[in-house]
Every structure is written in C-alpha cells, then in structure tokens.
VEXDREN-2710 file (C-alpha; in Angstrom, 1 decimal):
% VEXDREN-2710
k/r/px/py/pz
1/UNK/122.4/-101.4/40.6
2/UNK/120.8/-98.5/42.7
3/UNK/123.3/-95.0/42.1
4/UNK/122.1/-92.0/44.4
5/UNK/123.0/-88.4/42.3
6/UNK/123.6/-85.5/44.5
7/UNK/124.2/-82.2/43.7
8/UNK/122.4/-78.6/43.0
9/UNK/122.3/-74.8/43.2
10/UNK/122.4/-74.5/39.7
11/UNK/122.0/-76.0/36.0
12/UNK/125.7/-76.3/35.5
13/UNK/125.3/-79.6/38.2
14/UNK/122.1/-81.0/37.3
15/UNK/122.8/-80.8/33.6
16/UNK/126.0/-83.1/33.5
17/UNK/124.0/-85.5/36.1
18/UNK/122.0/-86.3/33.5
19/UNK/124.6/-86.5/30.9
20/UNK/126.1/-89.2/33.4
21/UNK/123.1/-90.5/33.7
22/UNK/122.0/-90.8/30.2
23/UNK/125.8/-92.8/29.5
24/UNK/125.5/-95.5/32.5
25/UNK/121.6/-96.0/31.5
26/UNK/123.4/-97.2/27.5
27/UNK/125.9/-99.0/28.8
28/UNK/124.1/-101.2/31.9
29/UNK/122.1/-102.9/28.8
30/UNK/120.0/-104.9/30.3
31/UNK/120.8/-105.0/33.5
32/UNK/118.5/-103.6/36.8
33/UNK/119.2/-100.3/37.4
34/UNK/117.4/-97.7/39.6
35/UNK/119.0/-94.0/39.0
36/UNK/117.7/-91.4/42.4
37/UNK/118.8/-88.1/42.8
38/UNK/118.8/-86.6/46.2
39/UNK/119.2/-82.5/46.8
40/UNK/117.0/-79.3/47.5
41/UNK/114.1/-77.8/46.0
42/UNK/114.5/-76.7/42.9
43/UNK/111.4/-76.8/40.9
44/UNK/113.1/-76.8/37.2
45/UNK/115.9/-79.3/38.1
46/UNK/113.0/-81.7/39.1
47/UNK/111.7/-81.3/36.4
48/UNK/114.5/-82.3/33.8
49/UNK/115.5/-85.5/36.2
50/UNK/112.1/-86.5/36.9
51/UNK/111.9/-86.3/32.7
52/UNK/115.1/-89.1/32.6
53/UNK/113.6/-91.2/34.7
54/UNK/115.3/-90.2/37.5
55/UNK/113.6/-90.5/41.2
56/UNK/113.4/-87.1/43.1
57/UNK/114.2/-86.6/46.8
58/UNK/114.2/-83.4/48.7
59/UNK/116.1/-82.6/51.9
60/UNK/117.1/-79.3/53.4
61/UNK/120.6/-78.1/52.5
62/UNK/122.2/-74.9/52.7
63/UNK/125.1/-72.2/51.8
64/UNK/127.9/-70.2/52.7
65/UNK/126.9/-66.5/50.9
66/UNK/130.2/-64.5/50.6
67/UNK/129.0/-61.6/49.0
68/UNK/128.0/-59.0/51.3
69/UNK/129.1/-60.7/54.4
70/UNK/127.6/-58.5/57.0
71/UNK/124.2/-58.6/55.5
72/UNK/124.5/-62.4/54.9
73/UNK/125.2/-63.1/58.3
74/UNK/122.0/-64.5/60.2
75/UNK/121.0/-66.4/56.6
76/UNK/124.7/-67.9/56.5
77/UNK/124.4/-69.0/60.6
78/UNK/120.7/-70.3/59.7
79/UNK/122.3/-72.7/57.1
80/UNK/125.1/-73.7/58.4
81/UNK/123.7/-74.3/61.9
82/UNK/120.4/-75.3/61.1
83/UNK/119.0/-76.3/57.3
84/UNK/122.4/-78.5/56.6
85/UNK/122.0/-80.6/60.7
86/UNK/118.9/-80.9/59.5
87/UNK/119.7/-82.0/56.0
88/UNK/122.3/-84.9/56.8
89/UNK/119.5/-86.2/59.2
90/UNK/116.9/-86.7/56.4
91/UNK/119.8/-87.9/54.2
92/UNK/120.9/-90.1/56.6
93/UNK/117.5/-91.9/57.0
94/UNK/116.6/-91.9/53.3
95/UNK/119.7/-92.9/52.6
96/UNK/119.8/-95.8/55.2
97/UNK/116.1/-96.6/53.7
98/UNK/116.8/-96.6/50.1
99/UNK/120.7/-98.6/50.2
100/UNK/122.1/-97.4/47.6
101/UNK/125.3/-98.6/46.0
102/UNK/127.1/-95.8/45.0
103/UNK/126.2/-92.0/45.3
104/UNK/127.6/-89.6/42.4
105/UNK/128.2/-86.0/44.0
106/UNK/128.6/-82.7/41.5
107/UNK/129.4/-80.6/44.0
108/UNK/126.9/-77.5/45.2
109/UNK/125.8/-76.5/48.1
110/UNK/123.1/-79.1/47.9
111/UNK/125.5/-82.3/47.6
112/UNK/126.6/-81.8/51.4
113/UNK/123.7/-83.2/53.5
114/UNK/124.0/-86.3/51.2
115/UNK/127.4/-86.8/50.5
116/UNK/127.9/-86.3/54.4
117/UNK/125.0/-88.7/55.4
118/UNK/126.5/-91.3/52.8
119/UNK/130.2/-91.5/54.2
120/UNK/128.9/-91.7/57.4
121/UNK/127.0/-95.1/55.9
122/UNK/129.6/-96.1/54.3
123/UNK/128.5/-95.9/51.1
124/UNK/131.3/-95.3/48.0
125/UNK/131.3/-92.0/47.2
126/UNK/132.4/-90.3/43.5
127/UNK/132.9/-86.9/43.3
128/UNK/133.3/-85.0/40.1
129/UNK/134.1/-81.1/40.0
130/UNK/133.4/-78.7/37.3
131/UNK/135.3/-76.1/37.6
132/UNK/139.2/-74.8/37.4
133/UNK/138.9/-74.0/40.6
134/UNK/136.9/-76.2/43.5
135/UNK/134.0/-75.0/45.0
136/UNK/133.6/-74.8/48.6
137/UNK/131.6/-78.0/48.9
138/UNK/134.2/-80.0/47.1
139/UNK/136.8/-79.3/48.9
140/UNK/135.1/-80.0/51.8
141/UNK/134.1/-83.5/50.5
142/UNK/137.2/-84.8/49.3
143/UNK/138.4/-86.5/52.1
144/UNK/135.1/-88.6/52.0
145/UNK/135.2/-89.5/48.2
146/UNK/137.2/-92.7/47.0
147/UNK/137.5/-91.3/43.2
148/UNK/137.1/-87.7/42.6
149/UNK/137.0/-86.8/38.7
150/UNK/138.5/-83.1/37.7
151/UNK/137.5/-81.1/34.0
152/UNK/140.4/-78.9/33.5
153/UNK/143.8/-80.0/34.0
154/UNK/146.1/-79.0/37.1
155/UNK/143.2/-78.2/39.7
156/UNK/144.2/-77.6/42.9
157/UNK/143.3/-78.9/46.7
158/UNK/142.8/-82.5/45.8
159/UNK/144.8/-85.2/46.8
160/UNK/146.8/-86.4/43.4
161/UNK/146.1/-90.2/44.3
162/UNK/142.7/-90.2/44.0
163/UNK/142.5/-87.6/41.0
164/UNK/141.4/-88.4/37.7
165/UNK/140.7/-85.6/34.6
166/UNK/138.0/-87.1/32.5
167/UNK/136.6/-83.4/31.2
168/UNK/132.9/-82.3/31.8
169/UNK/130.2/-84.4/31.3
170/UNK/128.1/-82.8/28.7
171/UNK/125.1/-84.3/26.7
172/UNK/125.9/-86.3/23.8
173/UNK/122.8/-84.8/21.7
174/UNK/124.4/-81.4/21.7
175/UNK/126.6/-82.9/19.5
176/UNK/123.5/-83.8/16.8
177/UNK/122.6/-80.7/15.7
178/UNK/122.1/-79.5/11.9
179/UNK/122.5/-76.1/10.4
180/UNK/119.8/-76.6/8.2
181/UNK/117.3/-77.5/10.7
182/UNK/118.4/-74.3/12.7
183/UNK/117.5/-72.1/9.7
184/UNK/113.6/-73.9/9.7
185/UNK/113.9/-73.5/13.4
186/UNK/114.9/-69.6/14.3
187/UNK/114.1/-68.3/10.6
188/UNK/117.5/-67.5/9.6
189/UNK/118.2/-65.5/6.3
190/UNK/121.5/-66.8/5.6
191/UNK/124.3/-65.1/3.9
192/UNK/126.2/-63.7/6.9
193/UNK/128.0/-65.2/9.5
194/UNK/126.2/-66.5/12.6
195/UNK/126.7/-65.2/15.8
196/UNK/125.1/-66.9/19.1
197/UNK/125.5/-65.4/22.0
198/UNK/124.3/-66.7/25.8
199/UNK/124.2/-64.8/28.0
200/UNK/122.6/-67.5/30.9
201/UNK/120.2/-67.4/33.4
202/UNK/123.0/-64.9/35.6
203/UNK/124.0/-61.5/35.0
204/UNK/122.3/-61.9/31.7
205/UNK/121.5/-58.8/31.5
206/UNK/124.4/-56.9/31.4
207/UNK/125.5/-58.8/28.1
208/UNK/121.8/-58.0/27.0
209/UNK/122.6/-54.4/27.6
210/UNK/125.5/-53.9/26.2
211/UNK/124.4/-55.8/23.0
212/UNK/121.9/-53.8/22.6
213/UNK/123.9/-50.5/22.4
214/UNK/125.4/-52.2/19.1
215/UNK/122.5/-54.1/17.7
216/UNK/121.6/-52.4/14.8
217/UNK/125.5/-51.7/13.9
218/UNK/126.2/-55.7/14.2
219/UNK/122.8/-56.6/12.6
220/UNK/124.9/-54.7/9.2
221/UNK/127.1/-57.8/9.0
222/UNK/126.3/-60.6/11.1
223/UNK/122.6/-62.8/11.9
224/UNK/122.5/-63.2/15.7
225/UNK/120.9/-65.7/17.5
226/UNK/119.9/-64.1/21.1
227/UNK/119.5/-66.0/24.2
228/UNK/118.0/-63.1/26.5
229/UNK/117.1/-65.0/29.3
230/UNK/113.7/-66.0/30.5
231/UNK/113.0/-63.2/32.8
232/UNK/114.6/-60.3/30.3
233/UNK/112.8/-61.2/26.9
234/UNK/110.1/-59.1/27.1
235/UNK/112.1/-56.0/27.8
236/UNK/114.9/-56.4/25.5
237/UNK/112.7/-57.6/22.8
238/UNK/110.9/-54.5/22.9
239/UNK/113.8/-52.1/23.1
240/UNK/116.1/-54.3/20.2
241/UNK/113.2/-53.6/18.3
242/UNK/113.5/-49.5/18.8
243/UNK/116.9/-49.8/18.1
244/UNK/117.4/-51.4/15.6
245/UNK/116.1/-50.9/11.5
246/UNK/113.1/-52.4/9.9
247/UNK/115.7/-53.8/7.4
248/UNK/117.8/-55.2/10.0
249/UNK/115.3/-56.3/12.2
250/UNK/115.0/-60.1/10.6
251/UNK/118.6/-61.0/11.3
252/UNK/118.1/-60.8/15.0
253/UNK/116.5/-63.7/16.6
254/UNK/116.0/-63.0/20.4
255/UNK/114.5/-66.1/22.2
256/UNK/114.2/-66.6/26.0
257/UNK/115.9/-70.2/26.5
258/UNK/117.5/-72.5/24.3
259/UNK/116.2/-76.1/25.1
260/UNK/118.1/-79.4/24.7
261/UNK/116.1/-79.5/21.2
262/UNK/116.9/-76.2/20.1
263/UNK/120.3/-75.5/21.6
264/UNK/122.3/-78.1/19.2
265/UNK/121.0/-76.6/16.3
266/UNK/121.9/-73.2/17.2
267/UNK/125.8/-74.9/18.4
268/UNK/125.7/-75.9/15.0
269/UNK/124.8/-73.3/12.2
270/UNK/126.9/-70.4/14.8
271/UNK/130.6/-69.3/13.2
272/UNK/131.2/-67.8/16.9
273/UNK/129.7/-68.1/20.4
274/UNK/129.5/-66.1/22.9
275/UNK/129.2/-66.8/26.4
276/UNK/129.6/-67.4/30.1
277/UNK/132.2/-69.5/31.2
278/UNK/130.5/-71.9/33.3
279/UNK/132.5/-75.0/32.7
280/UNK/129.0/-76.9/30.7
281/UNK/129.0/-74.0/28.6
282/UNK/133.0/-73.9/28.0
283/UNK/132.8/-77.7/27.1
284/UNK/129.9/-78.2/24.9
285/UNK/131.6/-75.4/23.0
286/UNK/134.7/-77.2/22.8
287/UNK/133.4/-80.3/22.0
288/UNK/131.9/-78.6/18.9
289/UNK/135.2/-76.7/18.1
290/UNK/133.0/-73.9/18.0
291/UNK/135.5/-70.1/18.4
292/UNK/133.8/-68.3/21.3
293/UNK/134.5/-64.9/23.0
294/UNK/133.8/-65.7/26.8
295/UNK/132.6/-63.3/29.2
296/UNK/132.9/-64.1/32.6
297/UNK/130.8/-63.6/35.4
298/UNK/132.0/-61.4/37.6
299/UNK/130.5/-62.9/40.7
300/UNK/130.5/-66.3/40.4
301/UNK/131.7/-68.1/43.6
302/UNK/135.4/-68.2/43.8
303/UNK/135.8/-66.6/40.2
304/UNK/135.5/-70.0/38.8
305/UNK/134.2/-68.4/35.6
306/UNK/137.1/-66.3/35.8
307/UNK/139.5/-68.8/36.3
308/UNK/137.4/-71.0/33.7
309/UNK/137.7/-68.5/31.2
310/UNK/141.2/-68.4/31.4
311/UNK/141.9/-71.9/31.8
312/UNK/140.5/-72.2/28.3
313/UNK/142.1/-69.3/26.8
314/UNK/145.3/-70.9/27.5
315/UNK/144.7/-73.4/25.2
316/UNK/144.4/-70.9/22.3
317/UNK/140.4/-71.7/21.7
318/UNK/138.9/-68.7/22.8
319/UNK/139.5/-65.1/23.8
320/UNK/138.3/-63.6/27.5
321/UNK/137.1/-60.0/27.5
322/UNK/135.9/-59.6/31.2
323/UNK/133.0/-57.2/32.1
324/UNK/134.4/-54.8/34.5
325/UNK/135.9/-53.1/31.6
326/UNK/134.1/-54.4/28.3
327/UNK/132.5/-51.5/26.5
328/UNK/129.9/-52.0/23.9
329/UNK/132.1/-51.0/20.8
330/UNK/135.2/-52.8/22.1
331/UNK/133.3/-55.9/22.2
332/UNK/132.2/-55.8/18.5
333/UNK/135.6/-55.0/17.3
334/UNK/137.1/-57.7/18.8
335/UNK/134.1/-60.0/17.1
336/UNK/134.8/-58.1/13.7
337/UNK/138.4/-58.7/14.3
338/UNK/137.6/-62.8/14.4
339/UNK/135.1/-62.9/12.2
340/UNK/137.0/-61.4/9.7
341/UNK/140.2/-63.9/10.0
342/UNK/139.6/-66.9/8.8
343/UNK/143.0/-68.4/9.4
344/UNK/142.5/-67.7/13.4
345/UNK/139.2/-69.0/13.5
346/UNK/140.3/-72.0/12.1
347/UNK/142.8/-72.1/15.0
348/UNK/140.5/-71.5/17.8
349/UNK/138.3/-74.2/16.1
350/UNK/141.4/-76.8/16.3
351/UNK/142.5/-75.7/19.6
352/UNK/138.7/-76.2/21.2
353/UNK/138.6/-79.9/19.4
354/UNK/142.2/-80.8/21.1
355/UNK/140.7/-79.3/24.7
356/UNK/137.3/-81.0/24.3
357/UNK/136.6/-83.9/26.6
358/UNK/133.3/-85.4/24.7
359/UNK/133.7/-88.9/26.2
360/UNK/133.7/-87.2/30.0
361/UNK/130.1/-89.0/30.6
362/UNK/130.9/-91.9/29.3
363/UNK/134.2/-92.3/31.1
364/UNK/132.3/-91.8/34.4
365/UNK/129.5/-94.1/33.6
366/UNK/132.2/-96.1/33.0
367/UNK/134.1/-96.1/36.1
368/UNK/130.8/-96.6/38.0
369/UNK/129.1/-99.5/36.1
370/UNK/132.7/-101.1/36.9
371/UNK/132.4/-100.5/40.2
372/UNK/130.0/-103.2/40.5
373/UNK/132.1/-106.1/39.1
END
C-alpha cells in the first residue's frame, strides 16, 4: 500500500495528516505500507512528517491572497499563472514515478498541484476539510475527489452523495495527558484553577497584549499557563514580568510552544482554555471536554475561525468573544464569570464530549485501508 498525503500552508493540515497517518500505520499491521507526503516548502512541516516516517516531496504551489487585493495583485497573477502550471507538472511526473494508490488531500493552498496532477492520473482521490466553512482549494477539488470527509455538521458547497462527517482528525496522545505530570512539567503551585490560554502562531499577539493588561489582576485568582508564541516570548516575558508582583509572578507560566509532549499535559491539568478556533484546536478541546472561551481570528481566510467559533458555540461547549471588540477587562469577567459556576462548566464540559469526534483518524484510516480490499 503506497498513500500520497497532500496538503499545507499551515499546522492546522499537516497536524491531522499525521494523526491519519499515525491510525492507518496501527491498523495496516503487518502489511507493506509506504506513507509520502507531497506539498511546498515548509521547513517545520518537514520536519514533523519526516519524524513519522513520512517521505517528503517538494513542488511549487501557490495562493489566492484576498487581503489587500490591489497590493496582492502581481504575487496573486505569479501564483496562479506560474508557481501552481509549474506545480501540477512536477506533481504530475512524481506522481506518475512514484504510483501511488490513493492520495489523501487536507485541503491548502499546497494540496492543488497534487490533487490536480493525481485526477488527471487517475488516481483515487480523499479529501477531508477542516473547517465550517470550505476553503478555496476544497471547493475547487471536490469535483475530483471520490469521498470527501467534513468536521462540522451541515457544511456547505459539497455534493451530499459523496459527503461524510467523521470530525477532525486529531492525535490520539493528546488525549494521554496527566495533571500531575503537568505540575513537574511547568512548576505549577496548585490551589487555583488553571487557566491555558493559546494564542497560536497568528495574531498571537494581540491575545498576548491584551492579557497582559490583566495579568497581575488574574494572577490574584487563577495559575496561567501561557503559550506566547515563538517569535513573542522574549518580549512578553519581559514586560509580564514588570507588570505583574513578585508574589504573583510564580503562577504565570509563559512558554513559547507547546509540543506534542507538553501540550496533553497542559489539556489536562487546565479548568478552561482559551483559544483560537482553528478547527485542530476546537477539537482536541472537545475531545477533552475541556470549557474554552474561543477568540477568533479575525483574518483567517473565509472567517472560518469565525464561523468555527460559532459552529461550536452552538452546541453549548464554549463561549465566542471576537476581537474587534474584546477589551482586556471584559475578557476576564467573562472568565471569572465561568470559573466561578461550577454547574455551567460542568455543562460546557458535557456539551464538548457530545461534539467531540475522537475516532475522526481512525475512521479515515479506516475508510482508506478498505479501500484496498
């Protein structure tokens, strides 16, 4: 069995690639299987495939930028009309050299060239989107695909017959982690509730800023665990610890990223999270039955945080306070507000488990390991 991955632009399409990955690797047993994964260069996503045992090929792809239009003009005509030709030509020949069986697309700007190259091979072709809403490449897909899997029910643009909602695929391990070991890990002191907040790798700084405006007042009644962001730590570490007291001080625990390894145990000692609403985030939450306030990002591409956000709010498991008009104070009062009723964080908690898709991987892996009966 030889299964061609394709996908990229972000975390949120590598990271339930190798969920999927992970599921069909446990349930082909012993039987030959060679995992690829085909897309553009992105330095860190190599680097967590190429740690599964996944093969790495690059080809050119490119995007459609719809945020300042004008200015995105000659980039947008050099992708489209250029890097993506050029793309499905290297697809098609690696493709055409490596044969393989099935190709998995997450959708992306990178999962074009492939996807594209693939049909036009006649290779079977799986899609899966994230998202409430499609993304552009998706859409543009699904007339190629023979199964295309959704996350959140009722999404739109795709043709019912070949529709199936299996959830998110998110790592199983998230699942694993232990309260205790996340008090060894970040230090924690114990005796309040735990709050984790993630602010991502975009726009992470705004939720850095306005947290800081509040730190030392939070720090009074609740231990935070801080993702900051690679590129912000040094700066908000150094200005969280002006503002805040000495006595304070040890129940903040800023950190730059939260790896596989560390990111379950924080999942598991936190009483709420807070977060983006990329749909890997708003499922691994789920799947814990973790409460979380969700802060959209305000630019993501079609507001599919947005629409994410309040996808999931719907279902009772969370509550959406969007950025253009969250203030500093208003976002700890609505925390206090939670944190202090019990009763509707046991709610949220119930409503998240009912939403959570934890099998999504394995349903996939499923679907494809069938595939070659």
């Amino acid at each position: 069995m030889k299964i061609l991955f394709t996908g990229g632009g972000t975390g949120g399409h590598i990271l339930p690639i190798i969920a999927v990955a992970r599921e069909t690797r446990a349930l082909a047993g012993d039987r030959p299987l060679e995992l690829l994964y085909m897309g553009p260069k992105d330095e860190f996503s190599e680097m967590l495939l190429s740690q599964e045992g996944i093969k790495v090929y690059r080809i050119l792809s490119g995007k459609v930028r719809r945020y300042e239009p004008l200015r995105s003009l000659s980039k947008n005509l050099l992708d489209v009309f250029v890097k993506v030709p050029l793309g499905i030509v290297q697809a098609f020949f690696l493709i055409f050299a490596l044969s393989p069986d099935i190709i998995f697309s997450k959708g992306g700007y990178g999962s074009v060239p492939s996807a594209v190259a693939g049909w036009l091979l006649r290779v079977p072709i799986i899609l899966h989107e994230s998202d409430a809403v499609p993304g552009l490449a998706n859409r543009i897909m699904k007339g190629f695909a023979s199964e295309i899997f959704v996350s959140f029910p009722d999404t739109q643009y795709f043709p019912k017959d070949k529709v199936a909602q299996a959830g998110n695929p998110i790592r199983a391990e998230i699942l694993t982690g232990s309260a205790k070991e996340a008090k060894r890990l970040f230090g924690l002191k114990g005796g309040r509730p735990i709050l984790l907040i993630m602010g991502g790798s975009q726009g992470a700084q705004r939720i850095n800023d306005m947290l800081l405006i509040v730190l030392d007042e939070a720090l009074k009644d609740y231990e935070i665990i801080h993702q900051t962001g690679e590129k912000n730590f040094a700066q908000v570490k150094a200005e969280g610890d002006v503002v805040t007291r000495k006595e304070q001080r040890p129940f903040w625990h800023p950190v730059a990223f939260l790896r596989e390894t560390d990111l379950r145990h924080a999942y598991a000692a936190a009483d709420l999270i807070v977060s983006r609403a990329g749909s890997g985030s708003v499922f691994e939450i789920a799947a814990l039955g973790k409460p979380s306030v969700l802060i959209p990002l305000s630019e993501a591409a079609q507001n599919h945080q947005i629409e994410n956000a309040y996808a999931y709010q719907r279902t009772g498991a969370c509550i959406v306070l969007e950025e253009n008009n969250l203030t500093p104070h208003f976002f700890l009062e609505r925390v206090r507000y939670l944190l202090s009723d019990k009763t509707e964080l046991q709610k949220m908690s119930q409503a998240a488990l009912n939403f959570a898709k934890p099998e999504a991987a394995r349903v996939i892996a499923q679907y494809i390991i069938d595939s070659f009966k």
